[in-house]
C-alpha positions in Angstrom: 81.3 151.6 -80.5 80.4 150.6 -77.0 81.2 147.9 -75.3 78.1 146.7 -74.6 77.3 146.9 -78.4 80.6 144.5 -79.1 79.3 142.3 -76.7 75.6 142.0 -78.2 77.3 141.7 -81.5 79.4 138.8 -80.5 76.4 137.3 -79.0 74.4 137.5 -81.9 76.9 135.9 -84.0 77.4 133.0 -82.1 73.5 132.1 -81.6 73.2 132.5 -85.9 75.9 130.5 -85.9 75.2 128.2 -83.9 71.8 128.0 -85.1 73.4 127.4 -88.8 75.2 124.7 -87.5 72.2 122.8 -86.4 70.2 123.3 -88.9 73.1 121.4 -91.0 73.4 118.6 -89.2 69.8 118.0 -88.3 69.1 118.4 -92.5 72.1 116.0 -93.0 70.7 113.3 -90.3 67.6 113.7 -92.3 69.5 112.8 -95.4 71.0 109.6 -93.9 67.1 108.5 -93.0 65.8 105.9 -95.4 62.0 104.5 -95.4 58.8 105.5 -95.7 58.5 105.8 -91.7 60.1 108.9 -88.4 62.5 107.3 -86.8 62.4 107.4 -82.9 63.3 111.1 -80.9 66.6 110.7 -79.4 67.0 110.3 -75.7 68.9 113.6 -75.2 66.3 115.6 -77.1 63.5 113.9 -75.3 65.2 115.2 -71.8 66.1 118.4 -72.6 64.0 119.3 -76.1 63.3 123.6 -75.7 67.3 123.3 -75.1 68.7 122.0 -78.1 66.5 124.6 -80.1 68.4 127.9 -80.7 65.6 129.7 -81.2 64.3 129.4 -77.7 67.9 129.7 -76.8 68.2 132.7 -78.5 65.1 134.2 -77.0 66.3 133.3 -73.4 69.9 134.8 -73.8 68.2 138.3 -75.3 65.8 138.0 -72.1 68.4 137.4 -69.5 70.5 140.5 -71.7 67.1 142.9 -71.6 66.8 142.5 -67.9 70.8 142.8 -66.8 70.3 146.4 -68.7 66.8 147.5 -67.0 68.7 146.5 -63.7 71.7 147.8 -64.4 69.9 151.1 -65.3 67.7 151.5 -62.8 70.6 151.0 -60.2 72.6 153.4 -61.3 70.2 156.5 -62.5 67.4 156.2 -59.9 
């Protein structure tokens, strides 16, 4: 295998899991809820809330890896 295929690999694994490990706490803060009402959005979610989701995380980091290649492509074959 390449190296570039290692590296897409390892960057794969660590958004899924990453993205498993959220998932298991946010399910186990909704577990510690009680009541019939939402609680209030935490401040640090409120400032930064497409960053604490790792599926637009995951989406940026496959962009930002898509467009390194076409550059890195076009520099070197045209």
């Amino acid at each position: 295998m390449s190296i570039f295929i290692i590296l897409l690999s390892l960057i794969a694994i660590g958004v899924a899991g990453y993205s498993v490990y959220y998932t298991f706490k946010v399910a186990a803060q909704e577990k510690r809820l009680e009541g019939d009402f939402d609680t209030d959005i935490p401040e640090a979610v409120k400032q930064h809330p497409f960053i604490r989701n790792p599926v637009f995380l995951a989406i940026l980091i496959f962009a930002v890896i898509v467009i390194g290649f076409i550059l890195y492509l076009s520099i070197n074959y045209l």
